[in-house]
PyMOL CGO cylinders between C-alpha atoms (Angstrom):
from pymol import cmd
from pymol.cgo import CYLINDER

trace = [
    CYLINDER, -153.89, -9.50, -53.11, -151.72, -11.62, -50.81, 0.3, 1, 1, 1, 1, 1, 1,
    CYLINDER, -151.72, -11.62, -50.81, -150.93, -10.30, -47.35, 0.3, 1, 1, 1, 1, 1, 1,
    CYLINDER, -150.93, -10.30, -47.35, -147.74, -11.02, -46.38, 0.3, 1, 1, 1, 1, 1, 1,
    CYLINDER, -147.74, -11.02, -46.38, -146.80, -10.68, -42.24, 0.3, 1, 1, 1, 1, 1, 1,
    CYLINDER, -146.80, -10.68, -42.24, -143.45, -10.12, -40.89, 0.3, 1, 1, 1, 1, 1, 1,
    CYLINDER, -143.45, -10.12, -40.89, -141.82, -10.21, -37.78, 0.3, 1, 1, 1, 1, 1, 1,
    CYLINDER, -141.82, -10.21, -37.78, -138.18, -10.37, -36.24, 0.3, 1, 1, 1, 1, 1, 1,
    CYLINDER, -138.18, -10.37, -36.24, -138.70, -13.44, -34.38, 0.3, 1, 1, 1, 1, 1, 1,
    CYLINDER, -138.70, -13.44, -34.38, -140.62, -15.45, -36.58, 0.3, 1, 1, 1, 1, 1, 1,
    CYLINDER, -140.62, -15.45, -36.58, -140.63, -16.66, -40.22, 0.3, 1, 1, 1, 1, 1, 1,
    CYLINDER, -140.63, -16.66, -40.22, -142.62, -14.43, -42.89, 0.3, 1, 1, 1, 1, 1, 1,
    CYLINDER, -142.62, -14.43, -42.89, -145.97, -15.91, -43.78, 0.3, 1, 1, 1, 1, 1, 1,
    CYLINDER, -145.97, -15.91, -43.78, -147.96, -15.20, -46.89, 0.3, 1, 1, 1, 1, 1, 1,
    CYLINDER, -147.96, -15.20, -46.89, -152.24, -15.39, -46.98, 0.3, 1, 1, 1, 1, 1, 1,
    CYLINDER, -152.24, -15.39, -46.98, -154.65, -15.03, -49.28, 0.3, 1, 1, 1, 1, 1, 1,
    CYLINDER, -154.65, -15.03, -49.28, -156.71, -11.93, -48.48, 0.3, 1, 1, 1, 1, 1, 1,
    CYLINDER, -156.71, -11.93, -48.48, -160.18, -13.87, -48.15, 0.3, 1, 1, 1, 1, 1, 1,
    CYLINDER, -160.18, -13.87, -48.15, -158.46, -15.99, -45.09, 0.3, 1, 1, 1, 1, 1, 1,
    CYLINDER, -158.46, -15.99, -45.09, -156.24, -13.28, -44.05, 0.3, 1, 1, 1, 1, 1, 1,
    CYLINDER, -156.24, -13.28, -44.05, -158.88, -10.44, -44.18, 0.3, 1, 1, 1, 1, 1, 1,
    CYLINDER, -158.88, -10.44, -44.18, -161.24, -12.93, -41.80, 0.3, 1, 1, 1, 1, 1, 1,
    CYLINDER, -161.24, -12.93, -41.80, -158.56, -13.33, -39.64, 0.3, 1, 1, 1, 1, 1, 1,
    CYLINDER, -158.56, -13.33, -39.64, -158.15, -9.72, -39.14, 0.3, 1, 1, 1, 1, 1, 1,
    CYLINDER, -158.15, -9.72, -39.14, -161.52, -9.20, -38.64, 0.3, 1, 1, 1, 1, 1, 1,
    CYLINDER, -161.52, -9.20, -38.64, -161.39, -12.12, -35.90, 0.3, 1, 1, 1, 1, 1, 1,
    CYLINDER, -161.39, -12.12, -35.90, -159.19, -10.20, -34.20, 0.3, 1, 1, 1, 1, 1, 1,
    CYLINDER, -159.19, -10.20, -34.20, -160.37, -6.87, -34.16, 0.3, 1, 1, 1, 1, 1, 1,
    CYLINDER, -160.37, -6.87, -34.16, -157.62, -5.18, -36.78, 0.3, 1, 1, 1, 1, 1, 1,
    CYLINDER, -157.62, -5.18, -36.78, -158.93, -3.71, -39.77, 0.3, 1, 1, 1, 1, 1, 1,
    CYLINDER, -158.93, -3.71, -39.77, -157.94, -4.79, -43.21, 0.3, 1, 1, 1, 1, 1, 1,
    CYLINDER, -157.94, -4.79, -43.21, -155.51, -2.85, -45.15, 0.3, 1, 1, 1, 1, 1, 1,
    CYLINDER, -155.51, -2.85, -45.15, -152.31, -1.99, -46.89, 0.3, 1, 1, 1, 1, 1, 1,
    CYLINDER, -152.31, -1.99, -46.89, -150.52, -1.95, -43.69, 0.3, 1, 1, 1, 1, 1, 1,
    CYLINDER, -150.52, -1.95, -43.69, -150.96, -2.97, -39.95, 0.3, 1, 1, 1, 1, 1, 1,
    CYLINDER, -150.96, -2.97, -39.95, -149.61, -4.23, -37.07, 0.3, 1, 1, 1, 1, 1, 1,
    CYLINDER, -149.61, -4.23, -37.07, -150.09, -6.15, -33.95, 0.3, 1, 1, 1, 1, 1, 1,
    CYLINDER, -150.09, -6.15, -33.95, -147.80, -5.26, -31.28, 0.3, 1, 1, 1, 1, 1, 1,
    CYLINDER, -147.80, -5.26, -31.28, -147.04, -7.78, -28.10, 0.3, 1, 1, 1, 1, 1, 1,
    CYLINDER, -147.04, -7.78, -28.10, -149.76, -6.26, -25.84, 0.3, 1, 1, 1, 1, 1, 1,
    CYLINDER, -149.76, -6.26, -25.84, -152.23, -7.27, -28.25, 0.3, 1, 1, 1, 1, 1, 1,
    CYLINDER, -152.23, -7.27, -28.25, -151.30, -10.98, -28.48, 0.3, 1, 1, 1, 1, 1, 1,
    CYLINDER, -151.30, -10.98, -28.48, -152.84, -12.70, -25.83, 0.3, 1, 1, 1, 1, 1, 1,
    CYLINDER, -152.84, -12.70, -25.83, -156.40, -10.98, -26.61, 0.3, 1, 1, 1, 1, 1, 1,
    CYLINDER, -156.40, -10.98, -26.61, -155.64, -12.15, -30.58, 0.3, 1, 1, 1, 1, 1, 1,
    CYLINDER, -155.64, -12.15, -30.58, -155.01, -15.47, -29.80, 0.3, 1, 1, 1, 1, 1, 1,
    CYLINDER, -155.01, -15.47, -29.80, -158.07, -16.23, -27.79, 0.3, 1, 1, 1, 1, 1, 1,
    CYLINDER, -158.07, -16.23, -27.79, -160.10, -14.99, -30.16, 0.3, 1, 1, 1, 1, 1, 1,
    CYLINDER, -160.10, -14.99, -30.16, -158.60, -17.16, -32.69, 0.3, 1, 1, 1, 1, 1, 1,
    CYLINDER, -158.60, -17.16, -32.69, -159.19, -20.23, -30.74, 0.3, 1, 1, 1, 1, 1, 1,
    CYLINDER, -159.19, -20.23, -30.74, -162.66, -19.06, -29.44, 0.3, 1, 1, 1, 1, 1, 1,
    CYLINDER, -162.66, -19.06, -29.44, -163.46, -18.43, -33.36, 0.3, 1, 1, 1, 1, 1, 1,
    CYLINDER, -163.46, -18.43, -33.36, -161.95, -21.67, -34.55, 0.3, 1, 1, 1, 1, 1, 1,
    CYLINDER, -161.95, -21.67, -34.55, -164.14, -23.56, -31.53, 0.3, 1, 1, 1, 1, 1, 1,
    CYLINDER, -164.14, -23.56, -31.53, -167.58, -22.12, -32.80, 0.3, 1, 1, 1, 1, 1, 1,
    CYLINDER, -167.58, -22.12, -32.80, -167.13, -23.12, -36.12, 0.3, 1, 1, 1, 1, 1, 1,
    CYLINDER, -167.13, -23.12, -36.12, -166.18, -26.64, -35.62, 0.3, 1, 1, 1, 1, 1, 1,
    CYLINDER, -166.18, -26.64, -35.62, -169.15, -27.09, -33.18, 0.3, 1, 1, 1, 1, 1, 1,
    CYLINDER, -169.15, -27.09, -33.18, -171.48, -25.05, -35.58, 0.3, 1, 1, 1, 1, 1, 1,
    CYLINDER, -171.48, -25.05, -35.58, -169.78, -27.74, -38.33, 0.3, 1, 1, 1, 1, 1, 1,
    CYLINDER, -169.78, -27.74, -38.33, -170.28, -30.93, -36.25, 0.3, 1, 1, 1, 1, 1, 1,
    CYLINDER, -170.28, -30.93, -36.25, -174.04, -29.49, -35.18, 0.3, 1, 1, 1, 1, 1, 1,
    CYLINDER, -174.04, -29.49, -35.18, -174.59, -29.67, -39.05, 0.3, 1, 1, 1, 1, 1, 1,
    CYLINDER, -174.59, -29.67, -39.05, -173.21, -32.66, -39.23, 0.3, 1, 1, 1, 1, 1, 1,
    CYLINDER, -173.21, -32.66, -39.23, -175.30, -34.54, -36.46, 0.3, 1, 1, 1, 1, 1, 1,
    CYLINDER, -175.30, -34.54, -36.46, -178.30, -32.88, -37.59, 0.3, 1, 1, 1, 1, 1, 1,
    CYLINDER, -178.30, -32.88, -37.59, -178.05, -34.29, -41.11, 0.3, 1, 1, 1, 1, 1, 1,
    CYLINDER, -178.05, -34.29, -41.11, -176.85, -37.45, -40.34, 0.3, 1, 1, 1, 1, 1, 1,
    CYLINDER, -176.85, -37.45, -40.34, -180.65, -37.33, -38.13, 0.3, 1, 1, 1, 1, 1, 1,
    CYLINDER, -180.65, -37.33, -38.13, -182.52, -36.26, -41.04, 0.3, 1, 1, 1, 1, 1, 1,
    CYLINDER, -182.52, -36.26, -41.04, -181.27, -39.39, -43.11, 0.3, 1, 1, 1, 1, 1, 1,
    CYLINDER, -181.27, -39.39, -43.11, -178.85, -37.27, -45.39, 0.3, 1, 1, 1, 1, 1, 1,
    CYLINDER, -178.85, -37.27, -45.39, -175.50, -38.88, -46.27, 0.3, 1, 1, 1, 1, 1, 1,
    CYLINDER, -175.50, -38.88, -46.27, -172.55, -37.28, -44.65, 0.3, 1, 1, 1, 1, 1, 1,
    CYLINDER, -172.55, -37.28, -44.65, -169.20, -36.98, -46.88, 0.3, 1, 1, 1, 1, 1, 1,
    CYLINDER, -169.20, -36.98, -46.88, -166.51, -37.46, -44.65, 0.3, 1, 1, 1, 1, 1, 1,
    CYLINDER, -166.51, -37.46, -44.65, -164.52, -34.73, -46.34, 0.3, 1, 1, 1, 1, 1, 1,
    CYLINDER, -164.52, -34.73, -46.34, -164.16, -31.68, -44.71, 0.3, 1, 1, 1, 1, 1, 1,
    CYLINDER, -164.16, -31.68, -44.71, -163.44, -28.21, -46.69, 0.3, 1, 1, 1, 1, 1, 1,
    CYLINDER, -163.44, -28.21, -46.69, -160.82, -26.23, -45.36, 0.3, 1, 1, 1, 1, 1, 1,
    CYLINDER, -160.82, -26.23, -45.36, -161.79, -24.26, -42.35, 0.3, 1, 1, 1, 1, 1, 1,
    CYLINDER, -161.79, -24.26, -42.35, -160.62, -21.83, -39.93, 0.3, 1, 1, 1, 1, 1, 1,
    CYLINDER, -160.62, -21.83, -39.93, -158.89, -23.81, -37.74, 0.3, 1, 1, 1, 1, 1, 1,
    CYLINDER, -158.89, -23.81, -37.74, -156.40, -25.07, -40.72, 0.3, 1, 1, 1, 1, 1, 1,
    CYLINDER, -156.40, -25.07, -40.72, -156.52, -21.36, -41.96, 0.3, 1, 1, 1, 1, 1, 1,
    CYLINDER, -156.52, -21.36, -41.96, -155.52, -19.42, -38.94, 0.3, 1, 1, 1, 1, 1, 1,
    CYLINDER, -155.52, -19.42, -38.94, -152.89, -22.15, -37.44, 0.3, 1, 1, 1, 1, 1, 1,
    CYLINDER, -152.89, -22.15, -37.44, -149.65, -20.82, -38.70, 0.3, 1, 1, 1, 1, 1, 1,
    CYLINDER, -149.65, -20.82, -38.70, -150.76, -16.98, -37.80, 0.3, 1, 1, 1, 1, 1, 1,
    CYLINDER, -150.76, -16.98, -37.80, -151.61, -18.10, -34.41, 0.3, 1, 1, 1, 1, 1, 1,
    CYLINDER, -151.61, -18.10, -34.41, -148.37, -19.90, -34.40, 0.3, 1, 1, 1, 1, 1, 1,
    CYLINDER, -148.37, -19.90, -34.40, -146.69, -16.77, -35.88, 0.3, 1, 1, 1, 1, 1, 1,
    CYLINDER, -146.69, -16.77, -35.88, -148.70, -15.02, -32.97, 0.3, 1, 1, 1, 1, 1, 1,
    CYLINDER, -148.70, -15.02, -32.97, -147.40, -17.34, -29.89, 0.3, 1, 1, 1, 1, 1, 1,
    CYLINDER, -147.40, -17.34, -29.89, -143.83, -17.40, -31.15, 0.3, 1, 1, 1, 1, 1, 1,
    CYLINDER, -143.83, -17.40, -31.15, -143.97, -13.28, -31.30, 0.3, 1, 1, 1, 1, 1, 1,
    CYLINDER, -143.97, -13.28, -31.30, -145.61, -12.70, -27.91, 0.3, 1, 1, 1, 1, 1, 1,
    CYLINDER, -145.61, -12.70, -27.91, -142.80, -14.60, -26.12, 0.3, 1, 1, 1, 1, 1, 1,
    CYLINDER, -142.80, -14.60, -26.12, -139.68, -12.74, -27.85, 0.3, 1, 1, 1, 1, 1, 1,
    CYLINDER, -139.68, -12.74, -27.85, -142.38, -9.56, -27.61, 0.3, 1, 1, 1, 1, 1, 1,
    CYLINDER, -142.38, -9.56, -27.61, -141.70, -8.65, -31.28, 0.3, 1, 1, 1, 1, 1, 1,
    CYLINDER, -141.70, -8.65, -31.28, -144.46, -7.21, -33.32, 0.3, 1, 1, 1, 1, 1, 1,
    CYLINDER, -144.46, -7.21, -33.32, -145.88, -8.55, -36.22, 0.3, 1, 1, 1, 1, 1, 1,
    CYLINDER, -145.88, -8.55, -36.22, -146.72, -6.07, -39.38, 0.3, 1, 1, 1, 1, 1, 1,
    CYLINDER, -146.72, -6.07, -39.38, -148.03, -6.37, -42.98, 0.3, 1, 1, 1, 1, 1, 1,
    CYLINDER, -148.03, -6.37, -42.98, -147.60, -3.95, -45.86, 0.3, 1, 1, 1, 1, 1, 1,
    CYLINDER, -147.60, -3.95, -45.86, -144.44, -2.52, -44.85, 0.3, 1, 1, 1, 1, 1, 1,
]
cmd.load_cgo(trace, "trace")
């Protein structure tokens, strides 16, 4: 399934459920055929984005340190995380909070 989020003042943007379903969850919606986030709810969305997205890169550079300590060789490559995941919604987010437009999926 492929969520697919709409607004008036922004562009659509199309997610995979696995990233979009987290991101939902992030933000305290519940996954489904249809949803929305209205204005009010922005701010409190956004900051728990960014709190979510700042937990896992510590968490990941934690792991990191602590493996680099035990001797272990550290790829430098990095697998797609949350942060690269959740940029444009957040984006999408920002852009919708200022023109205080909704943003909905399944409709």
């Amino acid at each position: 399934m492929i969520y697919k989020f709409q607004s008036k003042a922004d562009s659509d943007l199309f997610m995979n459920v696995g990233p979009a379903e987290r991101i939902l969850s992030i933000i305290g919606k519940s996954a489904g055929a249809q949803g929305i986030i209205e204005p009010s709810e922005m701010p409190a969305a956004i900051a728990a984005l960014e709190a979510a997205v700042d937990a896992e890169e510590q968490a990941r550079n934690a792991a990191m340190e602590s493996a680099a300590a035990d001797g272990q060789v550290v790829s430098a490559a990095q697998p797609i995380g949350l942060k690269q995941r959740s940029w444009p919604f957040i984006q999408m987010l920002k852009r919708c909070q200022e023109a205080q437009t909704p943003v909905v999926w399944g409709v």
